[in-house]
NUTORVO-990630 format. One record per residue (C-alpha): residue number from 0; residue in three letters; x, y, z. Coordinates in Angstrom, 2 decimals. Example, Ala and Ser with C-alpha at 12.3 -4.5 7.8 and 13.67 -1.06 7.14 Angstrom:
BEGIN
<0, ALA, <12.30, -4.50, 7.80>>
<1, SER, <13.67, -1.06, 7.14>>
//
This chain:
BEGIN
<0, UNK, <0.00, 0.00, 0.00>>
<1, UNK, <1.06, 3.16, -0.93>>
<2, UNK, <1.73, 5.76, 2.47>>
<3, UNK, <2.67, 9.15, 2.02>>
<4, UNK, <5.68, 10.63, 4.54>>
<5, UNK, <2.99, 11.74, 7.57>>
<6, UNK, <1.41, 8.10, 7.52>>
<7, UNK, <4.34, 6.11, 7.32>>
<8, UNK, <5.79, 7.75, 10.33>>
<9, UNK, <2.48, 7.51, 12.27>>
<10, UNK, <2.72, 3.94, 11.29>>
<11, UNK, <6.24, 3.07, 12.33>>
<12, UNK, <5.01, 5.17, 15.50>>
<13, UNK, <2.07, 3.03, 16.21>>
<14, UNK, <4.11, -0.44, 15.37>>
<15, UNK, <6.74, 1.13, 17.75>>
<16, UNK, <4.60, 1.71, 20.67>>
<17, UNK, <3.01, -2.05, 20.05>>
<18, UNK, <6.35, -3.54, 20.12>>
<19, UNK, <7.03, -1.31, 23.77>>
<20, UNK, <3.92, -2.77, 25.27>>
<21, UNK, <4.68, -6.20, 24.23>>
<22, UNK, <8.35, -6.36, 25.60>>
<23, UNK, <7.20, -4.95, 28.92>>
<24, UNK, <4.32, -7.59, 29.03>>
<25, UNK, <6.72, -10.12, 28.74>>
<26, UNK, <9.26, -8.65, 30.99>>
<27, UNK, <6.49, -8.45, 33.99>>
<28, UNK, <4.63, -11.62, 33.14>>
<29, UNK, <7.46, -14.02, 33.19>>
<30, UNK, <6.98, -15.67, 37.32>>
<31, UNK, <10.49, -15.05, 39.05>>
<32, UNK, <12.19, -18.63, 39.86>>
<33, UNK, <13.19, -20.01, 43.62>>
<34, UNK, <16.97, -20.56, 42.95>>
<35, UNK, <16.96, -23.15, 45.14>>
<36, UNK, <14.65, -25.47, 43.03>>
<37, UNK, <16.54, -24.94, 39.97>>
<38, UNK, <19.21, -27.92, 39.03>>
<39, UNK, <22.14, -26.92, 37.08>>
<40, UNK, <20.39, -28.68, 33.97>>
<41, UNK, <17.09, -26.43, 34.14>>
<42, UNK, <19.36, -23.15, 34.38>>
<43, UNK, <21.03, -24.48, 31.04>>
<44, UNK, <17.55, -24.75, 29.24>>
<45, UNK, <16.68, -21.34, 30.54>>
<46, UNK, <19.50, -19.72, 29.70>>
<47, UNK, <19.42, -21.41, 26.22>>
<48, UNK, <15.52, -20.72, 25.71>>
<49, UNK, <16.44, -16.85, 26.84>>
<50, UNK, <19.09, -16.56, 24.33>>
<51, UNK, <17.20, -17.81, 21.74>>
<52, UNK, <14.05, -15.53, 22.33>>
<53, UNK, <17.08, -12.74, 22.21>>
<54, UNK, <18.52, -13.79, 19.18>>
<55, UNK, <14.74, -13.50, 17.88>>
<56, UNK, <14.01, -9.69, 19.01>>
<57, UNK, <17.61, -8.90, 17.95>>
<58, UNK, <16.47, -10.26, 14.38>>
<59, UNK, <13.03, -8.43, 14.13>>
<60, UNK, <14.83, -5.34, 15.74>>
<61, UNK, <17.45, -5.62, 12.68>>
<62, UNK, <14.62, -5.38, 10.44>>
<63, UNK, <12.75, -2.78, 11.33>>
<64, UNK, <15.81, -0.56, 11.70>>
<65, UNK, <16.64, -1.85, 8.03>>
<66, UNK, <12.78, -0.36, 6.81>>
<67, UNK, <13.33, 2.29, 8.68>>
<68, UNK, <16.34, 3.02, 6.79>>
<69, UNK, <14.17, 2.55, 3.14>>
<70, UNK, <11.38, 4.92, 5.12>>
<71, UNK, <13.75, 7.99, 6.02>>
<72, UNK, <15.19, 7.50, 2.31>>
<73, UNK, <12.06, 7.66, 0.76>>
<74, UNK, <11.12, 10.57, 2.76>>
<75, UNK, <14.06, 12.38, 1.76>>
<76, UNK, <13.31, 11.87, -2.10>>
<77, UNK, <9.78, 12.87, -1.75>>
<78, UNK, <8.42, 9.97, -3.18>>
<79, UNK, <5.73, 7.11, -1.96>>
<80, UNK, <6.74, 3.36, -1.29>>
<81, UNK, <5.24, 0.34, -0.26>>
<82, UNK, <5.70, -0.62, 3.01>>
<83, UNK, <6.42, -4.34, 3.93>>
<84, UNK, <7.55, -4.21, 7.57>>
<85, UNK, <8.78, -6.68, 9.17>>
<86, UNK, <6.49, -9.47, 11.51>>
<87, UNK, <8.62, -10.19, 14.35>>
<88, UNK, <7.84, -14.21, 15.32>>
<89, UNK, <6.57, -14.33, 18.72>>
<90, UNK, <5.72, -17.88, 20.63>>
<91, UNK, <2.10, -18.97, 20.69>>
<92, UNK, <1.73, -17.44, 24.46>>
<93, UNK, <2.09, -14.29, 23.14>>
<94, UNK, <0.31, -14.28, 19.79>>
<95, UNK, <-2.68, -15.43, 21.77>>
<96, UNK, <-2.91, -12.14, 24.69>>
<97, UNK, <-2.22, -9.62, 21.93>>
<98, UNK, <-5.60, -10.67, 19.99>>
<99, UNK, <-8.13, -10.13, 22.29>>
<100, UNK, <-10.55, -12.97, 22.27>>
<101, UNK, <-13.81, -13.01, 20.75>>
<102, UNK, <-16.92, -12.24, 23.25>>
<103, UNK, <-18.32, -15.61, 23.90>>
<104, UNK, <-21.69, -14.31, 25.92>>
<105, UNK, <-24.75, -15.16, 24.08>>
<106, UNK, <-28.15, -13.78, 24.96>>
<107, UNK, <-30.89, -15.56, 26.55>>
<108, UNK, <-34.04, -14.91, 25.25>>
<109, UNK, <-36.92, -16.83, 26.87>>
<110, UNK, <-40.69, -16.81, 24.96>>
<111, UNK, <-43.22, -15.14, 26.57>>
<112, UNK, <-46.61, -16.93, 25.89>>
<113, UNK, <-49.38, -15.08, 26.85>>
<114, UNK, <-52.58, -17.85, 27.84>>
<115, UNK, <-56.52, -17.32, 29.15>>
<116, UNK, <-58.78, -19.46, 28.20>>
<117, UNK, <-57.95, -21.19, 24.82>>
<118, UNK, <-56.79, -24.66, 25.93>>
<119, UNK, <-56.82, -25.23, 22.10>>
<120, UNK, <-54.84, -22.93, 20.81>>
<121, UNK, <-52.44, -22.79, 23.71>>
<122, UNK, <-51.08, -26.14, 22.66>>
<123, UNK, <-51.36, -24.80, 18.87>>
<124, UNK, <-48.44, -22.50, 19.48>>
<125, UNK, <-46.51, -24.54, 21.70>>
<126, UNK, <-46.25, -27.23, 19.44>>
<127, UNK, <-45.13, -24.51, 16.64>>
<128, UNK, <-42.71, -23.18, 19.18>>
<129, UNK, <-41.21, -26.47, 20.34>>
<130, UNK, <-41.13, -27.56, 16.94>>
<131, UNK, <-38.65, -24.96, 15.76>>
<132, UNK, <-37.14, -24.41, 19.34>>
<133, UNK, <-33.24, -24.59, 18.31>>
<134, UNK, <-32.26, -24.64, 21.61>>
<135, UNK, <-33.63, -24.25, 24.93>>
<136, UNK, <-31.27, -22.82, 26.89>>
<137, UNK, <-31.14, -19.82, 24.44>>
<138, UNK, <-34.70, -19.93, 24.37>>
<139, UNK, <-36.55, -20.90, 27.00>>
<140, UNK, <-40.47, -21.08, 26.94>>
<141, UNK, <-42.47, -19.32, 29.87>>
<142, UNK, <-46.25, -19.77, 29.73>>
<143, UNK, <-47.50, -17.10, 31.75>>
<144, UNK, <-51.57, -17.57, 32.39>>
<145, UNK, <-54.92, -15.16, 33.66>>
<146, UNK, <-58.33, -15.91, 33.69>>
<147, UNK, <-58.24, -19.48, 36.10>>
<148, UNK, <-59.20, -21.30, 33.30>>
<149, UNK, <-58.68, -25.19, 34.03>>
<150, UNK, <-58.69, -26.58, 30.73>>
<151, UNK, <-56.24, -24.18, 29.91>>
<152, UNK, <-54.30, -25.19, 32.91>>
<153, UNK, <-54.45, -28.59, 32.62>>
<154, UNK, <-53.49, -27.95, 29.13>>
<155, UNK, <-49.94, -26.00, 29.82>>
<156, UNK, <-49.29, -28.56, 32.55>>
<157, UNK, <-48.97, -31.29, 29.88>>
<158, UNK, <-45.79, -29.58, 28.80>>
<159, UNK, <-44.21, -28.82, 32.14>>
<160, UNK, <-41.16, -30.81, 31.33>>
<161, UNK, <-40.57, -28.80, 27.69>>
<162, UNK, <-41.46, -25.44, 29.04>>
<163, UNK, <-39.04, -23.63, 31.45>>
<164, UNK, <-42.00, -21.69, 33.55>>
<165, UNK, <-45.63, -22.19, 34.04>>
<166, UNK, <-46.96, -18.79, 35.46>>
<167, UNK, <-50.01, -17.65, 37.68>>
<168, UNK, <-51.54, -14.37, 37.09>>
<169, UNK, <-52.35, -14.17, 40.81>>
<170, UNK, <-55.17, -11.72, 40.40>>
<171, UNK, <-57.83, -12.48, 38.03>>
<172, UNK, <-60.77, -10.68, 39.73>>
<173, UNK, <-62.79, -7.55, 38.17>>
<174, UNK, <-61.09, -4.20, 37.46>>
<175, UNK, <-62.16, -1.37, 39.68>>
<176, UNK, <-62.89, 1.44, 39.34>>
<177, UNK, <-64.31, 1.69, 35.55>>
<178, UNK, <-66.52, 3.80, 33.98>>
<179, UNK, <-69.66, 2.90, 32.18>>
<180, UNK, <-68.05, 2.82, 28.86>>
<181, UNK, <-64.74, 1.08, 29.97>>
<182, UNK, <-66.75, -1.89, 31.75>>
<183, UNK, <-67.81, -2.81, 28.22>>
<184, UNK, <-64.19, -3.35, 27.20>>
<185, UNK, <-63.05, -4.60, 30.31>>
<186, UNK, <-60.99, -7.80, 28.48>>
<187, UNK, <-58.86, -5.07, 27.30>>
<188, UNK, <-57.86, -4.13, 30.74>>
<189, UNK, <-57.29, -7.44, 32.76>>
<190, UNK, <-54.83, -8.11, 29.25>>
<191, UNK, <-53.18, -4.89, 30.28>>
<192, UNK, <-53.13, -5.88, 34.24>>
<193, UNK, <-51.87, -9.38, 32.60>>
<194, UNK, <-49.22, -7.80, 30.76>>
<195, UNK, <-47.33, -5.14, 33.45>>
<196, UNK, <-47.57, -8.08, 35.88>>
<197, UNK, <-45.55, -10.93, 33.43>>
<198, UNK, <-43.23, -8.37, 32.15>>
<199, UNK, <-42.29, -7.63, 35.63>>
<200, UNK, <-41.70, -11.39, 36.64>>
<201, UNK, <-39.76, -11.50, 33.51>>
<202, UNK, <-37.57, -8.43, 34.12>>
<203, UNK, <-38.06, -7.71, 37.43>>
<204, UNK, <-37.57, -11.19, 39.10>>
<205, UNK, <-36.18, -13.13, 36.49>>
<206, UNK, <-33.73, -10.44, 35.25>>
<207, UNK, <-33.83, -11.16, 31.41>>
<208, UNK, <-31.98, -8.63, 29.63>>
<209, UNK, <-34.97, -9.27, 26.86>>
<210, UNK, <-38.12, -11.38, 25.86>>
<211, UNK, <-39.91, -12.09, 22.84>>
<212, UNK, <-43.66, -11.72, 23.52>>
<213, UNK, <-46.02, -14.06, 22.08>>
<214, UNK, <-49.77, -14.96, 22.52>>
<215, UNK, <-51.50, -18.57, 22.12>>
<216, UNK, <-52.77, -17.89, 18.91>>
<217, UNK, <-49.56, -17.22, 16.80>>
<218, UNK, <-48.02, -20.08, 14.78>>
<219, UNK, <-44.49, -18.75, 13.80>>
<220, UNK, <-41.90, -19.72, 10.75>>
<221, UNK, <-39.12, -21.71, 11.12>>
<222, UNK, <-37.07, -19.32, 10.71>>
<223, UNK, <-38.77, -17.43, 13.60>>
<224, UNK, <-35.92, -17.69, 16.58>>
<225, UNK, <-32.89, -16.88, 13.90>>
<226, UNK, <-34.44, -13.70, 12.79>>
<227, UNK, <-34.72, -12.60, 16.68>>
<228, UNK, <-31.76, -13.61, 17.54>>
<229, UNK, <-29.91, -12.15, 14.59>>
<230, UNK, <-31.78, -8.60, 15.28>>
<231, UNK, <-31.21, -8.74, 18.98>>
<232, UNK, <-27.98, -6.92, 18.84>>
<233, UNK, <-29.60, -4.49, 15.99>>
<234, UNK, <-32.12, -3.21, 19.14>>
<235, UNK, <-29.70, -3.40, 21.74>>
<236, UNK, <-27.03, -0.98, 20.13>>
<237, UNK, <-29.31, 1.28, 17.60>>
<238, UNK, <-31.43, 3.92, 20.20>>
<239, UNK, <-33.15, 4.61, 17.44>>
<240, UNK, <-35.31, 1.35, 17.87>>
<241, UNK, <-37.19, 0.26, 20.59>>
<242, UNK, <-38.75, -3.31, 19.25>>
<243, UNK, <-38.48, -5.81, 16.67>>
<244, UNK, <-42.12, -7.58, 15.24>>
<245, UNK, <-42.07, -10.46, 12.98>>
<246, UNK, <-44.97, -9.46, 11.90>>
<247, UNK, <-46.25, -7.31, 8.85>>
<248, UNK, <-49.55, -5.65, 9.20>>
<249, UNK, <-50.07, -5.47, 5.50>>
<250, UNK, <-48.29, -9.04, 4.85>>
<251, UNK, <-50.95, -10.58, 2.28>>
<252, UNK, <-49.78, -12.97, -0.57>>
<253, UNK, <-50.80, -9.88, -3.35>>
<254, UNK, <-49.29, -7.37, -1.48>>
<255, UNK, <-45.70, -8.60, -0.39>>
<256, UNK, <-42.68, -9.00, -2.54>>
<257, UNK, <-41.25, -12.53, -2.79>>
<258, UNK, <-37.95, -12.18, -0.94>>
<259, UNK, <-37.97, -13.17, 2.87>>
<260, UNK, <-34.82, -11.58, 3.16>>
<261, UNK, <-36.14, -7.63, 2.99>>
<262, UNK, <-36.54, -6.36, 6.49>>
<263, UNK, <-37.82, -2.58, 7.26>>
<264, UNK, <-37.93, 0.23, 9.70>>
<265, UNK, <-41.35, 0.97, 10.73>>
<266, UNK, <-42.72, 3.54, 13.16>>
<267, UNK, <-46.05, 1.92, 13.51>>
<268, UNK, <-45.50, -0.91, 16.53>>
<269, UNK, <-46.70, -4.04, 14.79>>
<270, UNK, <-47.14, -6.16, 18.11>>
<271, UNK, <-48.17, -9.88, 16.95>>
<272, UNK, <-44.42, -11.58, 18.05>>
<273, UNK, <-41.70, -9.18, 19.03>>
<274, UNK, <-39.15, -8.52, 21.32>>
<275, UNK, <-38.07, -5.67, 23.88>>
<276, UNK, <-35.68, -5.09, 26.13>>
<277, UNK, <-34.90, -4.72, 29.91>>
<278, UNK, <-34.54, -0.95, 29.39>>
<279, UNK, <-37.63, -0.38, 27.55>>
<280, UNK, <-39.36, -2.20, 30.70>>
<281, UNK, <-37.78, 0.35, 32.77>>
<282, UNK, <-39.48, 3.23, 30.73>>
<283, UNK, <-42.54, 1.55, 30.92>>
<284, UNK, <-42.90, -0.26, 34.37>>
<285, UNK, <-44.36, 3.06, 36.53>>
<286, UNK, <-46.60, 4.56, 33.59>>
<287, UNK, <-47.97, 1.01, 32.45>>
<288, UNK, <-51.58, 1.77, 31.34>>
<289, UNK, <-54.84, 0.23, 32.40>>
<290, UNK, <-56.26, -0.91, 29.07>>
<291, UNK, <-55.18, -1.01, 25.51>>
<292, UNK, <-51.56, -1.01, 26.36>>
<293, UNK, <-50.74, -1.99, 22.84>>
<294, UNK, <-52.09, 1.47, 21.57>>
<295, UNK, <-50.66, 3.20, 24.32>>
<296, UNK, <-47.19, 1.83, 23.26>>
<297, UNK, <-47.87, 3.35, 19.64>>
<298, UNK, <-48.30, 6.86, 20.99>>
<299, UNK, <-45.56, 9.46, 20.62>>
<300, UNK, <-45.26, 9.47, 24.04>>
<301, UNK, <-43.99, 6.59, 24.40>>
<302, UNK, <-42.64, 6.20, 21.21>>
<303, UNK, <-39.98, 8.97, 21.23>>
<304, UNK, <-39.47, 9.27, 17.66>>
<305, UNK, <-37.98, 5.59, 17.88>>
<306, UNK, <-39.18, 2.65, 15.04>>
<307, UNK, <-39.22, -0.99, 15.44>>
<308, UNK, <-38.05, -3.33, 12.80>>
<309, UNK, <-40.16, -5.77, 10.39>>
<310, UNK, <-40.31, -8.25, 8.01>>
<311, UNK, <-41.64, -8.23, 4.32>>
<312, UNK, <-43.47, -11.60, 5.17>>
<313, UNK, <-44.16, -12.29, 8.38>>
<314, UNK, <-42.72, -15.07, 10.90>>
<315, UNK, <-45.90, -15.07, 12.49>>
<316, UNK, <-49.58, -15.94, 11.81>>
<317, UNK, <-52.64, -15.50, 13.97>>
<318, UNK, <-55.13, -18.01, 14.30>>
<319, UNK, <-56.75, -16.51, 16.71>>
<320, UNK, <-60.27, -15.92, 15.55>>
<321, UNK, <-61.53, -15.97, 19.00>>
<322, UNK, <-60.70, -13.90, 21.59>>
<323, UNK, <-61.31, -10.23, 23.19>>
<324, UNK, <-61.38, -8.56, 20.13>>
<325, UNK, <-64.33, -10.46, 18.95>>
<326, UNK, <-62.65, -11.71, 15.53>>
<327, UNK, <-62.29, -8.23, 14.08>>
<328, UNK, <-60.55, -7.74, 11.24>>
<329, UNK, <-59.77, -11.67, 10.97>>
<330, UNK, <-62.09, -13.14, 8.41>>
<331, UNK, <-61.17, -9.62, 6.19>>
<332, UNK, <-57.80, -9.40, 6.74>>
<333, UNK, <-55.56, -11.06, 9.30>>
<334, UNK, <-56.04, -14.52, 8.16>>
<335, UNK, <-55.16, -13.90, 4.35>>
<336, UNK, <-51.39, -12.48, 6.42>>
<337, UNK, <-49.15, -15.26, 4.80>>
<338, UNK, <-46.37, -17.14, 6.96>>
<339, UNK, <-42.93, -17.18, 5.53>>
<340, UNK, <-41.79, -20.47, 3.98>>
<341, UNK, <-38.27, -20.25, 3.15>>
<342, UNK, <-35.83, -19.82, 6.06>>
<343, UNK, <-33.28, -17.29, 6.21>>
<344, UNK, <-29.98, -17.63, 7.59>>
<345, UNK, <-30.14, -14.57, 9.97>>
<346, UNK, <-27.14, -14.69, 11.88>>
<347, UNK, <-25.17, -15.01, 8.91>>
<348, UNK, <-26.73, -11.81, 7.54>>
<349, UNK, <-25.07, -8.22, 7.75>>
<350, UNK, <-28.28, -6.15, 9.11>>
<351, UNK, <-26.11, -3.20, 9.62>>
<352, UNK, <-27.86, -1.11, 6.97>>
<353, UNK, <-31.28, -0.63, 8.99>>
<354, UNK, <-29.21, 1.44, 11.38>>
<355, UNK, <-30.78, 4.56, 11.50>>
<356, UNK, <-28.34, 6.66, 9.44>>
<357, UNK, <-27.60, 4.07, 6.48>>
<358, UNK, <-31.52, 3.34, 6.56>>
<359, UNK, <-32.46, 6.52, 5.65>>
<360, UNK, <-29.81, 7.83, 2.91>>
<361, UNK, <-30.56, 4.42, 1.19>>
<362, UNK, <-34.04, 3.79, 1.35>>
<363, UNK, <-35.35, 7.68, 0.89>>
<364, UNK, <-33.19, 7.65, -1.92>>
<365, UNK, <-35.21, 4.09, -3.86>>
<366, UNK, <-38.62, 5.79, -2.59>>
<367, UNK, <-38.08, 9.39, -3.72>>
<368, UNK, <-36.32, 8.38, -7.36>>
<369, UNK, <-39.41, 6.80, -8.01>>
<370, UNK, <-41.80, 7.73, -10.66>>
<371, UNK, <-45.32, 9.56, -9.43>>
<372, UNK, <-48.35, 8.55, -10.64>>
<373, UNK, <-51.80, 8.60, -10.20>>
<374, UNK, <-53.43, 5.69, -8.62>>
<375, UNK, <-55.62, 5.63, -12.37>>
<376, UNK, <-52.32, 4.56, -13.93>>
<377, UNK, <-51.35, 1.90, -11.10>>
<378, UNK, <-52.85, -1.12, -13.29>>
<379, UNK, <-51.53, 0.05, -16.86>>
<380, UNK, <-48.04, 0.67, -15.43>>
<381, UNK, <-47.97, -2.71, -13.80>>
<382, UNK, <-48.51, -4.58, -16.95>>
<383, UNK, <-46.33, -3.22, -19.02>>
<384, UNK, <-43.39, -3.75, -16.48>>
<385, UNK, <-40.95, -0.87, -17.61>>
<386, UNK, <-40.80, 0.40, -14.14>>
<387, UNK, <-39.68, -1.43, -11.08>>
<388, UNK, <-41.36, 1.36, -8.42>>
<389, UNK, <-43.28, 4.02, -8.40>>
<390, UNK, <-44.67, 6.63, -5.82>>
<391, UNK, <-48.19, 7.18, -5.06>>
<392, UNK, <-48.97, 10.45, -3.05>>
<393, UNK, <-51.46, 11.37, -0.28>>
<394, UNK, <-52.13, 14.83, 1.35>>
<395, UNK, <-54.98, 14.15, 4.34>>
<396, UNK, <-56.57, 11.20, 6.13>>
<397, UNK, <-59.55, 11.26, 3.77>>
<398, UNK, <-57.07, 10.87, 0.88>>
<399, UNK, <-55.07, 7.84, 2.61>>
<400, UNK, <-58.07, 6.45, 3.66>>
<401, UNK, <-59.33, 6.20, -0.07>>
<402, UNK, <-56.11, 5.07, -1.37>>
<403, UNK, <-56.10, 2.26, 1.42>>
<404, UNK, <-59.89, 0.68, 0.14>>
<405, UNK, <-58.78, 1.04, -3.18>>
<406, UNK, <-55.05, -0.65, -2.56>>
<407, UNK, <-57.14, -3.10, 0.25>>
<408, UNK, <-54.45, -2.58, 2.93>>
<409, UNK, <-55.32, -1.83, 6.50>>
<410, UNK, <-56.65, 2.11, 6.62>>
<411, UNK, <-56.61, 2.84, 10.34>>
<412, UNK, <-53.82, 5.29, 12.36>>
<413, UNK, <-52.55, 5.25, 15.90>>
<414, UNK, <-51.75, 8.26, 17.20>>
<415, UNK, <-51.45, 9.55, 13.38>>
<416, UNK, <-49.23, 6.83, 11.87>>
<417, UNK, <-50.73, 4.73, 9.37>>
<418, UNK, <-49.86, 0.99, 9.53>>
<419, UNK, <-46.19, 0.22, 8.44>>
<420, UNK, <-45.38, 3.34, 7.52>>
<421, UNK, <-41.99, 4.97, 8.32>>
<422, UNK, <-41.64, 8.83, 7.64>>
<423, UNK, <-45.29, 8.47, 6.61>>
<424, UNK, <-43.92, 6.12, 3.39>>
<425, UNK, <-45.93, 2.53, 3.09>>
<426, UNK, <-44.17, -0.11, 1.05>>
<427, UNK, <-46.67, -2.15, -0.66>>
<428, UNK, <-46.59, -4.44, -4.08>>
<429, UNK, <-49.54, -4.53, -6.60>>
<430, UNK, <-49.26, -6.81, -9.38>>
<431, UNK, <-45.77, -7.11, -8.67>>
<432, UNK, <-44.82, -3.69, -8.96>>
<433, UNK, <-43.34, -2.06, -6.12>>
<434, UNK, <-45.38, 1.18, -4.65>>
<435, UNK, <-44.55, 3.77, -2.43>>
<436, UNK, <-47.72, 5.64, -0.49>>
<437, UNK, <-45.95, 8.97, 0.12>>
<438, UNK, <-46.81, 12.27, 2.04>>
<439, UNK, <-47.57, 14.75, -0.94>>
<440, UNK, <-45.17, 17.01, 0.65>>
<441, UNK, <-42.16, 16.84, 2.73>>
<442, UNK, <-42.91, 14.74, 5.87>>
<443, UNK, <-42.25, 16.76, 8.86>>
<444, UNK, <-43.81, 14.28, 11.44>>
<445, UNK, <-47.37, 12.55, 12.50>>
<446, UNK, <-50.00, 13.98, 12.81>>
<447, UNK, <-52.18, 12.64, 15.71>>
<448, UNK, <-55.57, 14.08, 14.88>>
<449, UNK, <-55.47, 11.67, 11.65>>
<450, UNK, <-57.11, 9.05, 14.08>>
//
């Protein structure tokens, strides 16, 4: 490699220094002898085995002196050479404590699984989970139950030697202290009273550093516990994040490109199989709310600007037709959500490029180089197949919402995001053309009266 005269001496420097550290290492690790145990034989060998390591330092010494001879000429005709210093040979004890080993810690995360009263669809997902369960020391399983349901109980127990937990909600009584309206909806707040009290015996007791939450009606893909653990260290170092989903709200067969590999940033919380972290619990644990805490979590409040990451197809699929909800939006929507079918190799994947920073420059750059056009022109310009994305623009709610019937994807907000969306851009496919719902104008942030 070609240095000019500043970086070759910074380099002979640096190797310099290196060379220091190393000979003072090995003059202050080396154990002083008792004289008296030495023989006359031993003191030969040592005295041979120190000469020898001297003859060795002597030798790289000689060397670098001789490039440093070729650097201060070079210098002194102006001119650029390679540089092929020396490698003094140092003994395997050595070699090993100047490269620093490789961190060897690997993350527990245990599986959350979220029970009531569906003895049926509790051992549904378990069998899913166990199924694909690489390991269950890296993943352990934690059934955590409400309602005092004893089919449901009797269910989980059938598992008790698979599963590493078997939890108790220990108080499934009526909510005070609700209003008229809330008492009609009060499922949604003894899941919320459910969920601060498991988080806490997660994080609290148990001292996980993370969990993946689940709920008994989600089968997952088999490539389910890669992809978490492969993103785990994407949440834990990116502050920009706060969750990864493995779930895509708008994940239907028509409406997702065929490439399980394409992961996004989205600032709509998908929910539905994802994971958090210990210090997201400790934002959370004092302000949990009372009902709807997965709408609570979407709000900027909570939020703080931060996204979560998803997946183009989804590693998760509800079956959960039953349940507090009442079935809504299943039989029009969340059923047609298709599971993915060919694994991914996560960990094997570079997934530095959803970092915040990179994310942006790269993927405003593939939306906002595409083509606009009106939504009339959506059908022509997918069969003729000259473009590989285009841009379709919205300026209100009333506009999105009419784009969203006519495109069939979920239309609702939360706290003024749409579903998906990132920087108010939705990624969908039609026909197999790639679209882009983008703000007409430059996207600013939310807003939360679109609700």
């Amino acid at each position: 490699m070609a240095l000019s005269a500043g970086r070759v001496l910074f380099t002979f420097a640096l190797l310099s220094l290196c060379l220091l550290i190393i000979n003072l290492w090995l003059m202050a690790g080396h154990e002083q002898p008792n004289p008296s145990a030495l023989t006359q034989g031993s003191l030969e060998t040592k005295l041979a085995g120190l000469s020898e390591e001297a003859i060795k330092q002597a030798t790289a010494a000689h060397h670098l002196e001789l490039e440093l001879s070729q650097l201060k000429a070079a210098i002194k005709q102006g001119r650029a050479i390679k540089v092929t210093l020396a490698k003094p040979q140092f003994n395997q004890a050595i070699s090993t404590v100047a490269k620093p080993a490789a961190s060897t810690e690997e993350i527990v995360l245990p599986i959350l699984v979220f029970a009531c009263n569906r003895p049926e669809a509790i051992v549904q997902a378990l069998d899913d989970l166990l199924k694909y369960r690489p390991s269950k020391e890296k993943f352990p399983l934690i059934v955590t139950r409400d309602c005092n349901h004893e089919a449901t109980r009797l269910a989980v127990d059938k598992y008790k030697d698979v599963i590493h937990r078997h939890l108790v909600q220990p108080d499934s009584g009526e909510i005070p202290n609700l209003d008229k309206k809330e008492k009609k909806m009060q499922g949604y707040f003894k899941i919320s009273r459910h969920y601060k009290w498991a988080l806490g015996q997660i994080f609290d007791v148990m001292k996980y550093k993370a969990v993946i939450v689940m709920e008994d009606d989600l089968n997952i893909a088999s490539d389910f516990y890669e992809y978490f653990a492969a993103t785990y260290p994407l949440l834990k170092t990116d502050p920009t994040l706060y969750c990864v989903s493995a779930w895509n709200d708008n994940g239907k067969a028509s409406q997702i490109e065929d490439n399980p590999e394409l992961l996004y940033r989205s600032d709509f919380f998908p929910g539905l199989g994802w994971m958090m972290l210990d210090t997201l619990w400790d934002e959370y644990r004092d302000v949990w709310p009372r009902g709807f805490w997965d709408d609570w979590i979407r709000q900027e409040d909570q939020r703080h600007g931060r996204s979560c990451i998803r997946p183009e197809i989804s590693r998760t699929h509800t079956f959960g037709e039953k349940g507090v909800s009442l079935g809504l939006f299943y039989k029009t929507h969340l059923k047609f959500i298709v599971l993915n079918e060919k694994p991914v190799e996560w960990t094997k994947m570079d997934l530095s490029y959803l970092k915040k920073e990179k994310y942006d420059e790269s993927y405003t750059i593939a939306v906002y180089n595409s083509p606009i056009i009106p939504l009339s022109d959506l059908k022509k310009a997918a069969e003729e197949k000259t473009l590989s994305s285009v841009r379709i623009t919205y300026d209100s709610k009333v506009t999105f919402k009419a784009l969203a019937k006519q495109l069939n994807i979920m239309n609702d907000f939360k706290d003024g995001i749409p579903r998906t969306a990132y920087r108010g851009i939705l990624p969908i496919v039609y026909n197999g053309l790639r679209v882009y719902l983008t703000p007409e104008s430059e996207w600013k942030k939310y807003d939360p009266s679109w609700t």
